[in-house]
N, C-alpha and C positions, 0 to 999 in steps of 0.2 A: 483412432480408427477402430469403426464396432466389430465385433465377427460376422455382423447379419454385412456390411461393408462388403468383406472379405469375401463372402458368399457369394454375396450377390454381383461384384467384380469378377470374381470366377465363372460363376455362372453364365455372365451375360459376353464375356471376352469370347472366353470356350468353346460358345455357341457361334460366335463369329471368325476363331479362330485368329486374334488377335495377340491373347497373351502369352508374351514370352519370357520364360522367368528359367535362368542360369542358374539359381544358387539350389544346388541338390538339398540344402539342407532344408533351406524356405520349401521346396518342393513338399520334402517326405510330413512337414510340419504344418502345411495347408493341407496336402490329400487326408493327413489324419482327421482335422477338422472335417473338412467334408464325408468322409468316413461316419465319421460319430454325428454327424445332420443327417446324412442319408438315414442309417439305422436309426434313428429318432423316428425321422418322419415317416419312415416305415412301418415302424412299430406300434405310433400312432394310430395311423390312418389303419393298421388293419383292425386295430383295440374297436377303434371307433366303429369299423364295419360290421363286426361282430357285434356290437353291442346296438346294431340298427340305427345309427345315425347318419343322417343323409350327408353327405360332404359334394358339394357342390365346387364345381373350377371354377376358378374366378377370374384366374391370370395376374397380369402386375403390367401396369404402362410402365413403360421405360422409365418416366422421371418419377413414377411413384416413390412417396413419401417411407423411411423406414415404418412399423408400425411397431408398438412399444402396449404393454395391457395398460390401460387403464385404470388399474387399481395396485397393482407394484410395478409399474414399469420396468419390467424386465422387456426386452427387446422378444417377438413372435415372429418364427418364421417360417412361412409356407403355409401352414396350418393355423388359419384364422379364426378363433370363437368371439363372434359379434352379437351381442343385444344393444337393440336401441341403439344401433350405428356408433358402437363404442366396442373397441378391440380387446379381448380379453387374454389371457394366455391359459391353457388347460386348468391348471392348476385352483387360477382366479374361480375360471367358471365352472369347475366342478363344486368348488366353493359356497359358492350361487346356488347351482341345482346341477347337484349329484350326475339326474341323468341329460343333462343341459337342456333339459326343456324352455324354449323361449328363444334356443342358442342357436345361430345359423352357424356353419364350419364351411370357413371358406377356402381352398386351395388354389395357394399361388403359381404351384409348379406342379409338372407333371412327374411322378416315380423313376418314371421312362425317363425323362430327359436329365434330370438331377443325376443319375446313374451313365448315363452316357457320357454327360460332361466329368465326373469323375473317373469314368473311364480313358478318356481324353489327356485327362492332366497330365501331364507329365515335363521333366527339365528339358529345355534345350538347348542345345552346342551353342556356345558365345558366336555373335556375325562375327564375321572376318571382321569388319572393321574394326573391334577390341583389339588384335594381334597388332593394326595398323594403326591406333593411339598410343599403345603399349612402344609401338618403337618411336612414335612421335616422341611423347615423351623421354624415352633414351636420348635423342637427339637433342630435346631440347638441354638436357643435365650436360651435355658436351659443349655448349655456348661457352661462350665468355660471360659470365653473372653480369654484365652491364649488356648482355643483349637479351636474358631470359626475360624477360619482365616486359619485352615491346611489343 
């Protein structure tokens, strides 16, 4: 499982209000992640404004493909530098040209939204019906061993 995965499962539940995740510790260790992509892509996209580069929205369809550079394959996300319809990762395409001349930068999310759903995340209380497997269970360890297993 990648962390662009992770992300983008977060992302896309949160927005819909789907994901429900009990374990505090999974919680505090995903919002970290997302933490450290928010201020990435932050940090980015304001480097990039500052230095006059047009960054254009692009969005992402739903089954969209993960998107990986082209030249190290490290996994890109949100912040897309594309020549010649090939996906680069900053690093790549600064590589290329310094000031990415040739380089379109495309964004997949909006600031706003990535930060809402981070805002969002958070543990929640087990359903009731955990408490009512939990005594299932009990009940079954009270059988006779020749009826647990029917």
């Amino acid at each position: 499982l990648s962390l662009r995965r992770v992300r983008e499962a977060v992302v896309s539940t949160q927005s819909t209000g789907y994901a429900k995740i009990h374990d505090g510790q999974l919680v505090t260790q995903i919002r970290h992640c997302l933490e450290g992509t928010l201020n990435r892509c932050k940090e980015t996209k304001e480097r990039l404004q500052k230095e006059g580069v047009t960054i254009q929205f692009h969005g992402r369809e739903e089954e969209e493909w993960t998107h990986y550079c082209e030249v190290c394959e490290v996994e890109v996300f949100n912040l897309l530098f594309v020549h010649d319809r090939k996906v680069h990762c900053e690093s790549c395409a600064r590589s290329a040209s310094k000031t990415l001349e040739h380089f379109v930068v495309l964004e997949e999310y909006e600031i706003s939204d990535l930060t809402e759903v981070l805002e969002k995340f958070e543990k929640v209380p087990p359903p009731p019906e955990t408490e009512t497997l939990e005594s299932f269970k009990d009940d079954v360890e009270r059988l006779p061993p020749c009826l647990r297993d029917l």
